[in-house]
C-alpha positions as CSV (number, residue, x, y, z in Angstrom):
1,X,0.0,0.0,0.0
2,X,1.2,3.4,-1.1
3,X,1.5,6.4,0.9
4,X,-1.3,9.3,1.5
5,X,-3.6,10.2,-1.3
6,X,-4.7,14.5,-1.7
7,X,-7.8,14.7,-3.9
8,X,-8.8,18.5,-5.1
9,X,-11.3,19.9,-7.4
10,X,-9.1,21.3,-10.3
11,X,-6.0,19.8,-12.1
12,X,-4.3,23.4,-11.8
13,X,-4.3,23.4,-8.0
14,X,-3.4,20.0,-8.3
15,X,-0.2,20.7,-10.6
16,X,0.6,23.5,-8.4
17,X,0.3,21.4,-5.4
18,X,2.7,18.3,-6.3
19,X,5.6,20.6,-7.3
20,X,5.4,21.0,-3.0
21,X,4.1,17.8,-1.7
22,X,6.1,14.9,-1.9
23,X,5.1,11.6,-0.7
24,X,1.4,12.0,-2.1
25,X,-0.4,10.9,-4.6
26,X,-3.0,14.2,-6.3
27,X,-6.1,13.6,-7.5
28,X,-8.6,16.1,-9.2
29,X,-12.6,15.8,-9.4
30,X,-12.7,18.2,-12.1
31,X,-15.5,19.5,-10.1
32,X,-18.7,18.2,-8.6
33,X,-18.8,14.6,-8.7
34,X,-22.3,14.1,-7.5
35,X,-25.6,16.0,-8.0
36,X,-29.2,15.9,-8.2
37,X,-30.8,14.0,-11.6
38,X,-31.4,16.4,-14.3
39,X,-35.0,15.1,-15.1
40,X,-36.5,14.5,-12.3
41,X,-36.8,16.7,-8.9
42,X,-34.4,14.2,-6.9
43,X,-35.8,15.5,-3.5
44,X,-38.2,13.5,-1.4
45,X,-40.2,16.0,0.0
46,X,-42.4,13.7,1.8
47,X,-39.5,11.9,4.1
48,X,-37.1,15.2,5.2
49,X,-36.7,16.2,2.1
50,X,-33.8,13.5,1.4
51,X,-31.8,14.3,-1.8
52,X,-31.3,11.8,-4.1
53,X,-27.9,11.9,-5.3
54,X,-26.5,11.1,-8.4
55,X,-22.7,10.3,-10.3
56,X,-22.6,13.1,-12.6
57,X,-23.2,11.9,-15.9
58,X,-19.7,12.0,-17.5
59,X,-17.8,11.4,-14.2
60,X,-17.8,7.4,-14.0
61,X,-14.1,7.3,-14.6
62,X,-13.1,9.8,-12.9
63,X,-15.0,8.6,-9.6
64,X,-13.9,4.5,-10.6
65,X,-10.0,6.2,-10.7
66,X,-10.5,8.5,-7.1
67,X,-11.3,4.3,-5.7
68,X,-8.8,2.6,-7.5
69,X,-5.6,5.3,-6.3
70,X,-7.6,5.1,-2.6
71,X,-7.5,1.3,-2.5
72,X,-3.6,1.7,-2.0
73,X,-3.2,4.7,-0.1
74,X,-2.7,4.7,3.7
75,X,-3.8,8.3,4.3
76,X,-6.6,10.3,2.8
77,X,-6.3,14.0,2.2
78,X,-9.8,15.9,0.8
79,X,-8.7,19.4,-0.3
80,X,-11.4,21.0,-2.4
81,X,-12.1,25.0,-1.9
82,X,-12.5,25.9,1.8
83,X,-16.0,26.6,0.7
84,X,-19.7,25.3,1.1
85,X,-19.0,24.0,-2.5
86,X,-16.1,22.4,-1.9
87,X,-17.4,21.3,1.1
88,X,-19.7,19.2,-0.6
89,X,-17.0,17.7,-3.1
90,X,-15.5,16.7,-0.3
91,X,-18.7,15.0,1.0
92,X,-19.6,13.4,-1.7
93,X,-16.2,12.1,-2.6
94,X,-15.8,10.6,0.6
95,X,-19.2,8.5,0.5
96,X,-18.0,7.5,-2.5
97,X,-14.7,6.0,-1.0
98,X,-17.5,4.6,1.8
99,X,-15.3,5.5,4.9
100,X,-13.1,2.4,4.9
101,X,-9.8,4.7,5.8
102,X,-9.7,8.2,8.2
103,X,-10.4,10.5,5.8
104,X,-8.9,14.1,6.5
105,X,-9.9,17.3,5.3
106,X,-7.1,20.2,4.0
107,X,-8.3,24.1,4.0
108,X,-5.9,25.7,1.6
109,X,-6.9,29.4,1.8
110,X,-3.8,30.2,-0.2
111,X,-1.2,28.0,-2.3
112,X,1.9,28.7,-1.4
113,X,4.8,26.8,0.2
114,X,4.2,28.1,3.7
115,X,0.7,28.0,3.5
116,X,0.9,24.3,1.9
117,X,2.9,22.8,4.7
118,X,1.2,24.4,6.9
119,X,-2.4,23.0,5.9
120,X,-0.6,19.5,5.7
121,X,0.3,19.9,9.0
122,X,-2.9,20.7,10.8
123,X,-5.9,18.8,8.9
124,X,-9.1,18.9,9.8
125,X,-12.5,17.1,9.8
126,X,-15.8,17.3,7.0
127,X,-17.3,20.3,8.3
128,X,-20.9,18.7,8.4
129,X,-22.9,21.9,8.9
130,X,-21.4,23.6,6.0
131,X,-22.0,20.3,4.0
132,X,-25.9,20.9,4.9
133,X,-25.6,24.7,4.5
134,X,-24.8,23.5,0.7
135,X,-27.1,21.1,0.3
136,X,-29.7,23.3,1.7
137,X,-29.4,25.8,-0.4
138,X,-28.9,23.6,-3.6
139,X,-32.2,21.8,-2.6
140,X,-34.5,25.4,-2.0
141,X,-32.7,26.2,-5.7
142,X,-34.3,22.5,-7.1
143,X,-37.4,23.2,-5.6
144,X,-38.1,26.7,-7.0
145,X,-36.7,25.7,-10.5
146,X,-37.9,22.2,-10.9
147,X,-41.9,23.3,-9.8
148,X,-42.3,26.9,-11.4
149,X,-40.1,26.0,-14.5
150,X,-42.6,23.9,-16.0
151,X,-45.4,26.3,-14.6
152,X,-44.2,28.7,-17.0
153,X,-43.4,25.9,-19.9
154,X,-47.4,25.7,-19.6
155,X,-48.6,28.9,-19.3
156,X,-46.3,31.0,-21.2
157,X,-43.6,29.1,-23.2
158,X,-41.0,26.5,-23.0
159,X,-37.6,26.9,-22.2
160,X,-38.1,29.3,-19.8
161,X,-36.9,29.2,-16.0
162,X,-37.3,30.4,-12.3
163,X,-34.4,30.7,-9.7
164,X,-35.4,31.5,-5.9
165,X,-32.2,34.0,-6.0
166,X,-32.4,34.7,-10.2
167,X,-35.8,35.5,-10.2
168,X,-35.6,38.3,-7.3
169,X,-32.6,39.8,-8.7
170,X,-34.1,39.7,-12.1
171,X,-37.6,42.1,-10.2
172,X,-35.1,44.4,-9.3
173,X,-33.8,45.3,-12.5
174,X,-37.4,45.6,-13.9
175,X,-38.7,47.6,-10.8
176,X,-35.6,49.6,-11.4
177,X,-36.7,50.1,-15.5
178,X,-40.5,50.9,-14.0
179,X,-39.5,53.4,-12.3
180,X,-37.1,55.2,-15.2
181,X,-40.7,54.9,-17.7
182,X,-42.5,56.7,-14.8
183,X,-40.3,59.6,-14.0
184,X,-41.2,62.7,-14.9
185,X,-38.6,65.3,-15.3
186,X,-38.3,68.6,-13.3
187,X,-37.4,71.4,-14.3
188,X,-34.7,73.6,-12.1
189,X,-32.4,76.6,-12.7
190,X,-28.9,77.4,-11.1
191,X,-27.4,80.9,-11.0
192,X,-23.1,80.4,-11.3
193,X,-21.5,83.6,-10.8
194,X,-17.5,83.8,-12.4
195,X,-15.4,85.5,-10.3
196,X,-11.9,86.5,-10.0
197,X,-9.7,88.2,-6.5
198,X,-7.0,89.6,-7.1
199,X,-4.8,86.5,-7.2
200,X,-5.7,84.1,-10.3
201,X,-6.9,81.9,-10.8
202,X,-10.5,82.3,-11.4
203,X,-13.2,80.2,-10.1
204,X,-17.1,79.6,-9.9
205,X,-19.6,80.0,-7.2
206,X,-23.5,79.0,-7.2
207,X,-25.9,80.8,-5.3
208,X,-27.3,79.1,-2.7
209,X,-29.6,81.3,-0.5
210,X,-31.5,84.8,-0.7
211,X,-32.9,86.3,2.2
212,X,-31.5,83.6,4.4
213,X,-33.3,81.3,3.0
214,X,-32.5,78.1,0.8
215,X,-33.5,78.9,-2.6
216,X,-35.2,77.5,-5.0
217,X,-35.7,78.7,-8.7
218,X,-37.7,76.3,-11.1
219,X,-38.2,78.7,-14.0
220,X,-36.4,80.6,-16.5
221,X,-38.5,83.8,-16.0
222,X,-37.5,83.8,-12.1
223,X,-33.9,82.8,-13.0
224,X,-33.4,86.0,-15.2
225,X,-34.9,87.9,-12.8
226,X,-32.5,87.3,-10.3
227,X,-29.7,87.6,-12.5
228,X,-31.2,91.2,-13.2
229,X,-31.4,92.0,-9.9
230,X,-27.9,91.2,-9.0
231,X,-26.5,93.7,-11.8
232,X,-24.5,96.3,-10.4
233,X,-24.7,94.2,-6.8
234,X,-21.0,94.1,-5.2
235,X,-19.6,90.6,-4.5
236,X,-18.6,91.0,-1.1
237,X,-16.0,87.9,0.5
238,X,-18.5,87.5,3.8
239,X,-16.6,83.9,5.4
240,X,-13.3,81.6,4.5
241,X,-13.5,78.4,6.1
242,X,-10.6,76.1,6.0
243,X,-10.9,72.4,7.2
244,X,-8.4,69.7,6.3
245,X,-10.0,66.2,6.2
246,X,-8.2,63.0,6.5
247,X,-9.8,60.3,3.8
248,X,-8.3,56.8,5.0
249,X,-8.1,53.9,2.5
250,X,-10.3,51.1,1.8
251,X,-9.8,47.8,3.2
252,X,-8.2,44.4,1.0
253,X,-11.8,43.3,-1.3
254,X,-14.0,41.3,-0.1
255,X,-15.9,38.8,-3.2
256,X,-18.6,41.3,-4.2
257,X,-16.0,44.7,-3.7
258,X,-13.8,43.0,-6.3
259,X,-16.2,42.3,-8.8
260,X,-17.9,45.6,-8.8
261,X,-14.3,47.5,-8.7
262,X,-13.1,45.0,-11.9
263,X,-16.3,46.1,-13.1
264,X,-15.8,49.9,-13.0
265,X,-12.3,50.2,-13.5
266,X,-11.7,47.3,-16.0
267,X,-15.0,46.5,-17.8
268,X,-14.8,42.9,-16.5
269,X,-18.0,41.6,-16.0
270,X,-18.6,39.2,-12.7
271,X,-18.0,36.0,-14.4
272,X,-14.7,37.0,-15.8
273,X,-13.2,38.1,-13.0
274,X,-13.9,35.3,-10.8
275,X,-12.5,33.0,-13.6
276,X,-9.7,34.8,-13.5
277,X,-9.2,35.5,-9.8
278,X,-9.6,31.2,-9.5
279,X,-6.5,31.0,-11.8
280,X,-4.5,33.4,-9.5
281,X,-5.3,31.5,-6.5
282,X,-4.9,28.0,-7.9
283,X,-1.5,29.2,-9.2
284,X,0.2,30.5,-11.7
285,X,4.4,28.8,-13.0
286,X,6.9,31.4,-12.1
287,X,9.6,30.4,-14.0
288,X,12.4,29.1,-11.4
289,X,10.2,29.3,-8.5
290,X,7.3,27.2,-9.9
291,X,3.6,27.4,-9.7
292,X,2.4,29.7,-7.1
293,X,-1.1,30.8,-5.8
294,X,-0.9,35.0,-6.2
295,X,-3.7,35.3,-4.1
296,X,-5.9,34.0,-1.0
297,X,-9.0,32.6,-1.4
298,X,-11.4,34.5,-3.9
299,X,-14.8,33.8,-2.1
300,X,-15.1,35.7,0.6
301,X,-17.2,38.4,2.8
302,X,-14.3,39.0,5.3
303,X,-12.1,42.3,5.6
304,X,-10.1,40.4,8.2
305,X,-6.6,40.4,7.2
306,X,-3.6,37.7,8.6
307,X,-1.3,39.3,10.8
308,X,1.8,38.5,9.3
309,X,0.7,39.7,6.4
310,X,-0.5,43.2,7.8
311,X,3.4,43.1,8.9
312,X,4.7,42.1,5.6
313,X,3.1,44.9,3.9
314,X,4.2,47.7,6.4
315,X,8.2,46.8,5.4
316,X,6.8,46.8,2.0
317,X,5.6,50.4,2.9
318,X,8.4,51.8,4.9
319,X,11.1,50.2,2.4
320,X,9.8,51.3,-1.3
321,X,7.9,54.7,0.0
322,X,9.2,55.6,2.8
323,X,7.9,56.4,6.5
324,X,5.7,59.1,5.8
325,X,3.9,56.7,3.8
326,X,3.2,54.5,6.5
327,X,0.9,54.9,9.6
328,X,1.8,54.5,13.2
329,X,-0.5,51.8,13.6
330,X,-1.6,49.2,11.6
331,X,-5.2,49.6,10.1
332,X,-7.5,47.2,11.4
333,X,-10.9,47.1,9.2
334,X,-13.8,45.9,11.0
335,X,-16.3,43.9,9.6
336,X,-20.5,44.3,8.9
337,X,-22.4,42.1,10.8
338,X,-23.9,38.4,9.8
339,X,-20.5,38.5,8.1
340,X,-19.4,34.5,8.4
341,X,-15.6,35.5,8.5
342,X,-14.3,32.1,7.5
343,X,-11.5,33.4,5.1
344,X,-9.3,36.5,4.9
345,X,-9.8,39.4,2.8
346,X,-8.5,38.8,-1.1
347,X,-4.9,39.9,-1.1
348,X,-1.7,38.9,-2.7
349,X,0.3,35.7,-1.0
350,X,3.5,37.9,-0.9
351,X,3.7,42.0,-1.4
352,X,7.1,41.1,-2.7
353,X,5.2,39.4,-5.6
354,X,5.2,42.8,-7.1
355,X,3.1,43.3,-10.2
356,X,5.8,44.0,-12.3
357,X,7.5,41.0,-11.0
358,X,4.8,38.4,-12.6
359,X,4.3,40.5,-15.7
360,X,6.3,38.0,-17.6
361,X,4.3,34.6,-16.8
362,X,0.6,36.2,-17.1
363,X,-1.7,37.5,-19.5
364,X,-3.1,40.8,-19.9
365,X,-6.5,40.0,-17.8
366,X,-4.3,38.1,-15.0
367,X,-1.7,41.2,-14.7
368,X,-4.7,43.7,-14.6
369,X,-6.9,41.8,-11.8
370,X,-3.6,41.0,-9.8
371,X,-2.1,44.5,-10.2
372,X,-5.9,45.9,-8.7
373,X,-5.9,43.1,-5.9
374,X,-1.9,43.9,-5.3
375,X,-2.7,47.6,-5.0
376,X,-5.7,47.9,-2.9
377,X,-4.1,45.5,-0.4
378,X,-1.0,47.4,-0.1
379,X,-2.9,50.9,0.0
380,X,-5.5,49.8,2.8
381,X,-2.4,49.8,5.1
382,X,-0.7,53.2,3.9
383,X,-1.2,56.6,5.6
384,X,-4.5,58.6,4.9
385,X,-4.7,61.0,2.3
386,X,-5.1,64.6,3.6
387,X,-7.0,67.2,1.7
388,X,-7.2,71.1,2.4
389,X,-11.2,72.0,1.9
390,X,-12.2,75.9,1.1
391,X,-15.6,77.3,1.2
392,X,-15.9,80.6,0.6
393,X,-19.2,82.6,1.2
394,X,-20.2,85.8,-0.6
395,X,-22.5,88.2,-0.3
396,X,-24.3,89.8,-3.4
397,X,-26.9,92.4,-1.9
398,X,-29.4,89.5,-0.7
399,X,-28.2,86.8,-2.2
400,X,-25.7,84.4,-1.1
401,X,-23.3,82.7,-3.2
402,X,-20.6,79.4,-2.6
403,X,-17.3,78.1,-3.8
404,X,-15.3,75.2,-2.8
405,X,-12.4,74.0,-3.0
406,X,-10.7,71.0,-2.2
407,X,-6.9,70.2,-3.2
408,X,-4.4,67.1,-2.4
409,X,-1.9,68.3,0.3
410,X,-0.6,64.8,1.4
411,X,-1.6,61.9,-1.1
412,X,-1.0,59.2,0.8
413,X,-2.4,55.6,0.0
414,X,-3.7,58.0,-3.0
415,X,0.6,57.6,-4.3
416,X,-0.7,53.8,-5.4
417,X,-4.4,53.2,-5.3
418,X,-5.6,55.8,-7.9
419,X,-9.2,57.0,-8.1
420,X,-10.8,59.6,-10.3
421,X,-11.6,62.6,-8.4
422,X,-12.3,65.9,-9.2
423,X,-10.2,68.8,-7.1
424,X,-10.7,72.4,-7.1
425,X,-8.2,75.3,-6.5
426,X,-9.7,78.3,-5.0
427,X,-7.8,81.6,-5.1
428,X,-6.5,82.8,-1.9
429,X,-8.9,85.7,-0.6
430,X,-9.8,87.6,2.4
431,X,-13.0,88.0,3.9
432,X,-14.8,91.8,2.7
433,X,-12.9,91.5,-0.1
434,X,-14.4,92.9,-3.0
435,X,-14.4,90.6,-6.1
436,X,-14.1,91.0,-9.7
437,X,-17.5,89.9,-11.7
438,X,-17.0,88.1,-14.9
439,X,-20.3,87.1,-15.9
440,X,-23.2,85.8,-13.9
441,X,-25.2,82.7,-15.8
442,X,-28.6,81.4,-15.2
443,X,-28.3,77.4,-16.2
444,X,-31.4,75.2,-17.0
445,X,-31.4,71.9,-15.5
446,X,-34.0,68.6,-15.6
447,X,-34.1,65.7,-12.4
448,X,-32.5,63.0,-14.0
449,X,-34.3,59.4,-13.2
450,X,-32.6,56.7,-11.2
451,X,-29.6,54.7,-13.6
452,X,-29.6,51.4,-15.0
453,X,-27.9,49.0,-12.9
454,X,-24.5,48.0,-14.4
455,X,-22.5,45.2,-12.9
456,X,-21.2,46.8,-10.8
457,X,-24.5,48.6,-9.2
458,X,-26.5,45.4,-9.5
459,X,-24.0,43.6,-7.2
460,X,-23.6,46.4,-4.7
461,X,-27.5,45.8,-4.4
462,X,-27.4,42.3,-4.5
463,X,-25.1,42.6,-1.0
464,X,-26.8,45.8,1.0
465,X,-30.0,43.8,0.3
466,X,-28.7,40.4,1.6
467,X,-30.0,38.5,-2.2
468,X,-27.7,35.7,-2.8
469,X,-23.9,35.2,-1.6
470,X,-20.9,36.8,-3.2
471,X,-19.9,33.2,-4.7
472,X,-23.1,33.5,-6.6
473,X,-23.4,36.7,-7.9
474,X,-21.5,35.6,-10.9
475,X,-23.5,33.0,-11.8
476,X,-27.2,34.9,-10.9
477,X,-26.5,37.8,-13.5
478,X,-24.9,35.5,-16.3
479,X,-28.3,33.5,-16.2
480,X,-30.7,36.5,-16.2
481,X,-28.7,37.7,-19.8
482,X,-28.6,34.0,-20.9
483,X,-32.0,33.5,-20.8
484,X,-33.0,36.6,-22.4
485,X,-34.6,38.0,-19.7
486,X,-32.6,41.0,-19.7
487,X,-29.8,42.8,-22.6
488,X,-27.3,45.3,-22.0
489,X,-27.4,48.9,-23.3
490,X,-24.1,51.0,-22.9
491,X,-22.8,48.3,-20.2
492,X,-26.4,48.8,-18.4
493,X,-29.0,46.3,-17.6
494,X,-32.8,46.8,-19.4
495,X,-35.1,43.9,-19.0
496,X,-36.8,42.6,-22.1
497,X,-40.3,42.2,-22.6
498,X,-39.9,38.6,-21.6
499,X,-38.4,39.5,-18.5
500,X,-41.2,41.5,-17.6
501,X,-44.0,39.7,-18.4
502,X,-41.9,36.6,-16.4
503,X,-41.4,38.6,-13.0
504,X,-44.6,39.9,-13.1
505,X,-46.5,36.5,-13.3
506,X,-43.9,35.7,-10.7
507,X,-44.8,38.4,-8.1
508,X,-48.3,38.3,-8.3
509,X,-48.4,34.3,-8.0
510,X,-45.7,33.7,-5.6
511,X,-45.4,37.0,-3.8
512,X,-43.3,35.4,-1.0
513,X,-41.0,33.8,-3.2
514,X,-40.0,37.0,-4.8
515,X,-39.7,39.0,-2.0
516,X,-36.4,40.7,-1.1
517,X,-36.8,40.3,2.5
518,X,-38.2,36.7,2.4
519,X,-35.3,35.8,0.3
520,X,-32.6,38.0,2.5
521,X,-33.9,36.0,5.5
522,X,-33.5,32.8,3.5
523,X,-29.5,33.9,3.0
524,X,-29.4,34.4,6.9
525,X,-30.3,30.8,7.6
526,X,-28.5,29.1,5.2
527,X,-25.4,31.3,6.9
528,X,-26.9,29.6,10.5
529,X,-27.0,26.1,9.2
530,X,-23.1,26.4,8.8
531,X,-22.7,28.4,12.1
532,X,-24.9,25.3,13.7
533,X,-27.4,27.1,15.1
534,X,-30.2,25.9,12.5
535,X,-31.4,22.1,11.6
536,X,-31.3,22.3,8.0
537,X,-34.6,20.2,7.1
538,X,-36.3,23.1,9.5
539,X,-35.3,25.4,7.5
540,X,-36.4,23.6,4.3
541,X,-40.0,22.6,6.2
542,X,-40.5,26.1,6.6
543,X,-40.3,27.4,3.3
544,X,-41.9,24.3,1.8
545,X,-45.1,25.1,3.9
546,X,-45.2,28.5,2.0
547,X,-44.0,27.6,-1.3
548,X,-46.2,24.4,-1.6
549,X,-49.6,27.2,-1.5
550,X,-48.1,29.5,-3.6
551,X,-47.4,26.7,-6.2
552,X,-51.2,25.0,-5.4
553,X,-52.7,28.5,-5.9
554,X,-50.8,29.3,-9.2
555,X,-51.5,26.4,-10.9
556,X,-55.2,27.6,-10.5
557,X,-54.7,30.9,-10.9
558,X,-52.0,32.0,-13.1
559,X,-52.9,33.1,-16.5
560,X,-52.3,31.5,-19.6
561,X,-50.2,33.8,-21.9
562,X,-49.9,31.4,-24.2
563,X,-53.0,32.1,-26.8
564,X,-52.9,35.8,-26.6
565,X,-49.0,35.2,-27.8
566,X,-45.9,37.2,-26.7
567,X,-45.0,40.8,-26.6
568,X,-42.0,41.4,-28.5
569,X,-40.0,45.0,-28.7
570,X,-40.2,45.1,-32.7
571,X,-42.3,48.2,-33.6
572,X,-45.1,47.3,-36.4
């Protein structure tokens, strides 16, 4: 019999792993190996909702090959993601190996040397409650898809599909598209005076009161009025206030900051940049030093950060920047709350990994989600920007007019982690000075309705409303496009006509389903399932009991869309 056997998910962390483990025998699932049957509901509802689990079709050899190399191994070693995901891999692979060894379980949050030996060192058990957690969830997802899909096929057409997290993000975007059609613009004018002191350089100030009293013009006729009665007014200096404000950087990204930041700032949409950020932790060959994982653990809600690696990025600091770029104290980020905490914040394995440094061994997509991870983790320990604020109050007659200004005095973690921001440079003046009029100009404006979501937008949603997991975002907005129930315009999600006519049937036949809340609440339990604090077949009863009369009653209710046909978006 052969020495100890470490099985994974992917055959890249499994190369990367064998160029550090010797003595083992590495295995890869390519995946899930087990899963609920594709054409039938594979849950028994009626006895605790058992799942009935299948060999994916497709993964006979690879599961006949996991027995065959466990037969003559002494020691077991499960290593899938640290994840509920990979928690059930790991599951399932070891029913499949029935128990007949101690079977151990390895958390690699990052793949490095250190980390490697590390994890070897101190294994740990299956994490049942996370298994449950997973299975949970992917049972509430079966029940939802596999009972209103065909609902739909019926009433309205085939092909088309529900999701218990999908569908809810997919009423948002057409809520969000409702209330664009229904907004009425309103008209406003703004009064900007041009000024000059008698140091350049010249600058802008907008009226803001008259009489004391906020103002408010909404037409042109009042607008030129005012402009005609501040002709021949002097522009009296009446207050200079200075106030320096200290803007402190953001903390290492958590899933969902990372995928709306590669969103904004490199145009990657969700999917991409988890694809991406999963080759960067599973490793990427170095050259001479080998295959190396660039970053922790990509699926997490944490902004905890290691210790040593706080450490390592303060000599980072002080060595390449100097002392004035780094903070007395280290900055410790706190996290929300119902924030599970079980990994570290995304950052780089090793600041000394510079970006520049794996330039040569990655692509163009690698370097640019690397070099934005790399960056935000170095800058959420470097010293605060510091800017110097101006507002300067003047007095026209009985009007009241503002400028600020706001420049970079100390740029801090501002010298690496670049944002656009706009800065304005104010003159210097002194108060009862009397200022030079250039021209005074009355502008029209119109209320502008709520945006589109983008990516980006959707996901921040997604999170502050407690819809899905960050591990899922990915997958929820890739299936809302695919299925047609939503394009993009300019980058910007606008539901179809399909989409509509899908949600609405939805909402008004299974209003609990495709509630925010009700769904938000959902997310919370399958979070205390892990933490143990929640028997999972409770939490399915539960929603059962409500789902099982919404199903009952729109199967008698919902209307048939069917005859009448489909509203398309071609004009006739």
């Amino acid at each position: 019999m052969k020495g100890r056997l470490l099985i994974v998910e992917s055959p890249t962390k499994a190369r990367t792993l064998s160029k550090y483990l010797r003595g083992f025998e590495i295995e890869a699932t390519l995946g899930h190996i087990k899963d609920l049957p594709k054409n039938t509901l594979g849950v028994d509802t009626d006895h605790n909702f058992k799942p009935i689990y299948i060999i994916i079709p497709g993964k006979e050899k690879v599961v006949k090959r996991l027995k065959k190399v466990a037969q003559r191994s002494k020691e077991i070693y499960l290593g899938p993601d640290p994840d509920r995901e990979g928690e059930a891999i790991a599951w399932h692979v070891a029913e499949e190996l029935n128990g007949k060894r101690a079977i151990k379980r390895e958390l690699f949050h990052e793949i490095t040397p250190k980390a490697i030996r590390e994890a070897i060192q101190s294994p740990t058990e299956l994490n049942e409650n996370r298994f449950n957690s997973q299975q949970a969830r992917r049972i509430l997802d079966r029940l939802v898809g596999y009972k209103i899909s065909p609902l739909l096929w019926e009433k309205v057409k085939r092909g088309l599909s529900a999701g218990r997290v999908q569908s809810v993000a997919l009423r948002l975007v057409c809520e969000r598209e409702r209330a664009i059609q229904k907004f009425c613009p309103r008209e406003y004018w703004e009064i900007i005076a041009k000024l000059g002191g008698q140091t350049p350089p010249a600058f802008e100030a907008k009226l803001i009161q008259s009489h004391g009293k906020k103002i408010n013009i909404p037409t042109e006729e009042q607008a030129h009025k005012i402009v005609g009665a501040l002709k021949g007014e002097p522009f009296l200096v009446s207050k200079v206030t200075f106030d320096r404000k200290k803007r402190y950087p953001p903390p290492a990204f958590t899933t969902s900051r990372l995928q709306q930041e590669a969103a904004r700032s490199l145009k990657f949409t969700a999917q991409k940049t988890m694809l991406i950020a999963q080759q960067l932790y599973e490793g990427i060959p170095l050259g001479k030093q080998g295959h190396i994982g660039l970053i922790t653990y990509m699926r997490t809600d944490s902004v905890r950060v290691a210790r040593f690696a706080i450490d390592e990025a303060r000599k980072f600091i002080n060595a390449h920047f100097g002392k004035d770029y780094l903070p007395k104290a280290p900055h410790i980020y706190k996290n929300k709350k119902h924030v599970q905490d079980a990994h570290e914040a995304i950052r780089p394995t090793s600041v000394y990994r510079t970006p520049e440094a794996v330039a040569p061994y990655v692509n163009k997509s690698q370097y640019a989600l690397y070099e934005l991870i790399w960056k935000r983790f170095l800058g959420s320990q470097m010293s605060p920007a510091i800017y110097d604020q101006t507002t300067i109050d003047i007095s026209a007659g009985e009007y009241l007019f503002q400028a600020k200004g706001s420049v970079l005095a100390w740029p801090g973690f501002k010298h690496l982690y670049k944002e656009k921001e706009e800065l304005v440079s104010l003159p210097p003046l002194k108060e009862t000075e009397v200022l030079k009029v250039k021209e005074i100009v009355p502008e029209q404006h119109f209320t502008k309705p709520p945006a589109r979501y983008s990516e980006a937008t959707l996901i921040r949603e997604l999170e502050e409303k407690g819809i899905g997991r960050p591990s899922t975002y990915a997958v929820i907005i890739s299936t809302i496009l695919e299925r047609n129930y939503a394009g993009k315009e300019k980058g910007q999600f606008k539901p179809t006509e399909l989409g509509f006519l899908v949600t609405d049937l939805l909402v008004e036949n299974f209003p609990d389903i495709m509630d925010v809340s009700f769904t938000a609440h959902l997310e919370d339990e399958l979070d205390e399932i892990e933490e143990g604090k929640v028997r999972w077949v409770e939490t399915l009863r539960k929603f059962h009991k409500v789902f099982k009369a919404n199903l009952k009653k729109a199967q008698e209710s919902m209307a048939t869309i069917k005859s009448s046909g489909l509203p398309t978006e071609v004009i006739c």
